[in-house]
C-alpha positions in Angstrom: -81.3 -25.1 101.9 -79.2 -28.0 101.6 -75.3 -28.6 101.0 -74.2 -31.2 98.3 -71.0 -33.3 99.5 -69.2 -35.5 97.7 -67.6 -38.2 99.5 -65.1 -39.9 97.1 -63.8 -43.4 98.3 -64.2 -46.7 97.0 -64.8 -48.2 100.4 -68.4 -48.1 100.9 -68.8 -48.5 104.6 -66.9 -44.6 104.8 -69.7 -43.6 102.9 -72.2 -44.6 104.8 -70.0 -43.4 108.2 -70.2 -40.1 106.7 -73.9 -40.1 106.0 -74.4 -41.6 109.8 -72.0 -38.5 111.1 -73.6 -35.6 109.5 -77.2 -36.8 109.8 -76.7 -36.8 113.9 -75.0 -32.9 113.4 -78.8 -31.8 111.8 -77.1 -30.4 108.5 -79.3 -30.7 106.0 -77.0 -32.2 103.1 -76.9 -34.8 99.8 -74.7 -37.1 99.8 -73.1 -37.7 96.3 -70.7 -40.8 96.3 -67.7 -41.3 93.9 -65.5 -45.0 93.6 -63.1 -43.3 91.8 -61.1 -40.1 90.8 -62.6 -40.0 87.5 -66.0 -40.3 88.6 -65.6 -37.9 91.2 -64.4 -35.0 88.1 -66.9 -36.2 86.2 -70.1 -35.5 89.2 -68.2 -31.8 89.9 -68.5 -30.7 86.2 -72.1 -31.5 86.1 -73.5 -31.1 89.6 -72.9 -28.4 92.3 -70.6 -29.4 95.2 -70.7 -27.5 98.2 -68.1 -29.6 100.0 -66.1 -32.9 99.3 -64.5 -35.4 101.6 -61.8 -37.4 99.7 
């Protein structure tokens, strides 16, 4: 079963570190990406989160 984690930053390239990092640890896990505060409250009220990384 995968983990949902939401990486909130408006710097793309830390998203795509992140994705690169837990891809070589084997977890399976969705990345959900927020630009900004708001966005990131609005993806927790309407998906599950397992984990975020702000």
């Amino acid at each position: 079963m995968s983990k949902t984690v939401l990486v909130v930053d408006d710097d793309d390239d830390l998203f795509f570190l992140v994705e690169k990092y837990l891809k070589k640890t084997g977890e399976r896990v969705e990345l959900v990406s927020a630009s900004t505060g708001q966005k990131a409250l609005q993806l927790i009220e309407t998906a599950k989160i397992d984990s975020s990384h702000i």
